[in-house]
C-alpha positions in Angstrom: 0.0 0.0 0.0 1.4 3.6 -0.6 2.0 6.0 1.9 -0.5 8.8 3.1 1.5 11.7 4.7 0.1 14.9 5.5 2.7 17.6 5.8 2.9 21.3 7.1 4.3 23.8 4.5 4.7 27.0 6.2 6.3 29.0 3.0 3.2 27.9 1.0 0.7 28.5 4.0 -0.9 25.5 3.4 -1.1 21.5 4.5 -0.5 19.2 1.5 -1.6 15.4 1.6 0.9 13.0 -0.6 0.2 9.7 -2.0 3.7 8.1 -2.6 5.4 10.9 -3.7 2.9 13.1 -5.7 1.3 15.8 -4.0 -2.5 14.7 -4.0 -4.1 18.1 -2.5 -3.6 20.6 0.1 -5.4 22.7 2.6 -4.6 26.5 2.4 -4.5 28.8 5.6 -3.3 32.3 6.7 -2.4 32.9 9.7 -3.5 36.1 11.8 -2.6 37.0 15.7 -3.8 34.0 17.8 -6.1 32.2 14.9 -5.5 30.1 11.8 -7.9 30.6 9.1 -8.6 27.3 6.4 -9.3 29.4 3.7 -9.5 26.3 0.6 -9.1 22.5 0.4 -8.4 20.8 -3.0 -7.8 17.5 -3.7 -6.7 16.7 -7.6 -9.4 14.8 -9.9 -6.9 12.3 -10.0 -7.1 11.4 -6.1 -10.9 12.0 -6.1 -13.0 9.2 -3.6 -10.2 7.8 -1.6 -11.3 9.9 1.5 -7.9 12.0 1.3 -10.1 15.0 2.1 -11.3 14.2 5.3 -7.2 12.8 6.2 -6.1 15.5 5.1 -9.0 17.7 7.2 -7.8 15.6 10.2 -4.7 16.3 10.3 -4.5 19.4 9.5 -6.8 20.8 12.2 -5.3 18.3 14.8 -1.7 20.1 14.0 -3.4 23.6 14.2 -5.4 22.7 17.9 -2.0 21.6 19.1 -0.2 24.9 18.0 -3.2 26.4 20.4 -4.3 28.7 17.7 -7.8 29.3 17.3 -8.9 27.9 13.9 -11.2 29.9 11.5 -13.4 27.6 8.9 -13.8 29.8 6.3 -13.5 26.6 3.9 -16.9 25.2 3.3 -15.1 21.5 3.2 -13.6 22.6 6.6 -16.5 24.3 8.1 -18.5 21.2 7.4 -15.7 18.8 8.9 -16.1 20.2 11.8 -19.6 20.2 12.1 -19.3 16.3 11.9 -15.9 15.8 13.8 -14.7 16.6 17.0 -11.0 17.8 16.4 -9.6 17.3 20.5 -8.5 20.6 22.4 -9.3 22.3 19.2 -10.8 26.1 19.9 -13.2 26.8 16.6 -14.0 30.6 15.9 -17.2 30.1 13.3 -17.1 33.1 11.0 -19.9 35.6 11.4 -22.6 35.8 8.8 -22.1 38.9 6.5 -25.0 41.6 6.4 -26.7 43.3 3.6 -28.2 42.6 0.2 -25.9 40.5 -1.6 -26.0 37.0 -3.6 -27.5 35.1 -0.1 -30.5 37.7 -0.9 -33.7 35.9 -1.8 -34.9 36.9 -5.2 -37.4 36.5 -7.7 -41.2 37.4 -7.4 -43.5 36.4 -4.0 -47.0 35.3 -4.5 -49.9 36.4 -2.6 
C-alpha cells in the first residue's frame, strides 16, 4: 500500500496530503494573531474518492489545535468537517454571517 503523509508547508501556507510521492491536494490557511484561518481544500481529480479529504481535514486541524491557535473555517469543506468531527483541544471561531443585500438575498417574485 502507498503511503499517506500529511505535511505542514509553512512558505506555502498550506497542509499538502501526498500519496507516494505526488502531492494529491492541500489545505490553504493564513495565519492572523492568535487564529488560523482554512481558507481552501483541494484534492486533484486524480485522487478524487479515496477519502484523502477528510485525512487531510484531520490532520491538518489536529496540528493547528495543538499549535493552540484558534482555527477559522472559512472553507466550506472545513466548516463542514467540523460540524461532523470533534478535532480534541481544538478552539473553533465560526465566521460571522455577512449583512446586507448580496448573492445570499432571496430573489425573484412572492405570490400572494
Amino acid at each position: 500500500m502507498t503511503d499517506i503523509t500529511v505535511t505542514l508547508n509553512e512558505d506555502a501556507s498550506r497542509y499538502e496530503i501526498r500519496v507516494g510521492d505526488e502531492l494529491a491536494g492541500f489545505a490553504a490557511f493564513d495565519r492572523r494573531p492568535g487564529s488560523i484561518r482554512f481558507l481552501h481544500t483541494e484534492i486533484d481529480d486524480a485522487f478524487q474518492g479515496q477519502g484523502l479529504a477528510g485525512r487531510l481535514a484531520f490532520d491538518a486541524l489536529t496540528d493547528a489545535a495543538a499549535s493552540g491557535n484558534a482555527i477559522v473555517p472559512l472553507c466550506p469543506y472545513i466548516a463542514k468537517y467540523l460540524e461532523t468531527h470533534e478535532i480534541a483541544g481544538a478552539e473553533i471561531r465560526w465566521p460571522r454571517p455577512s449583512t446586507g443585500s448580496g448573492p445570499s438575498s432571496s430573489s425573484g417574485t412572492s405570490g400572494s
